[in-house]
N, C-alpha and C positions, 0 to 999 in steps of 0.2 A: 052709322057714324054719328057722335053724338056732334052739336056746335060748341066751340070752343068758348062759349058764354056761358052753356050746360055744363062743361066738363069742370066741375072742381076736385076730381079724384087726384090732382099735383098739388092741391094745398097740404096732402098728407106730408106729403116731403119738410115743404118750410113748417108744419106743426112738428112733425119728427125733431128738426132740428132745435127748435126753438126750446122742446121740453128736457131735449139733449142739452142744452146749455144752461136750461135753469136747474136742473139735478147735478152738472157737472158742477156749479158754484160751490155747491155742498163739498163738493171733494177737491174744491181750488187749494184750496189750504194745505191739506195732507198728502195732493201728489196731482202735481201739473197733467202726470200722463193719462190719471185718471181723468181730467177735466176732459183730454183730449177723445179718450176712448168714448165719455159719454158720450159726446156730441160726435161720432161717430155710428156709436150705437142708435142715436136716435134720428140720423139720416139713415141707417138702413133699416131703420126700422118703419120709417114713411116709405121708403122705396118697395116695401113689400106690400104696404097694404094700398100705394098706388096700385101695384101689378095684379092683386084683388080686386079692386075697385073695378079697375080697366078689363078685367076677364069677367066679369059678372054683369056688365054695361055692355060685351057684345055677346051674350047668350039672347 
């Protein structure tokens, strides 16, 4: 079990989202949904490479 001061495999999450909402900017303009989707896109896309991170930290 790692310690909770070790573990930063959940900053993927708030980076996901972060790069989700600076690429969604690009696409404010042209279509709100797309701004939405980004920032969708890039919380699931931290969520995956959490659940990598966190599966290769208990081998």
């Amino acid at each position: 079990m790692t310690d909770k001061k070790d573990d930063k495999s959940t900053w993927a999450i708030g980076g996901g989202t972060l790069i989700g909402i600076g690429a969604g900017f690009f696409f404010l303009q042209e279509s709100p949904l797309a701004f939405v989707g980004s920032i969708l896109l890039g919380l699931g896309l931290g969520l995956v490479i959490t659940s990598i991170i966190s599966s290769k930290k208990g081998q």
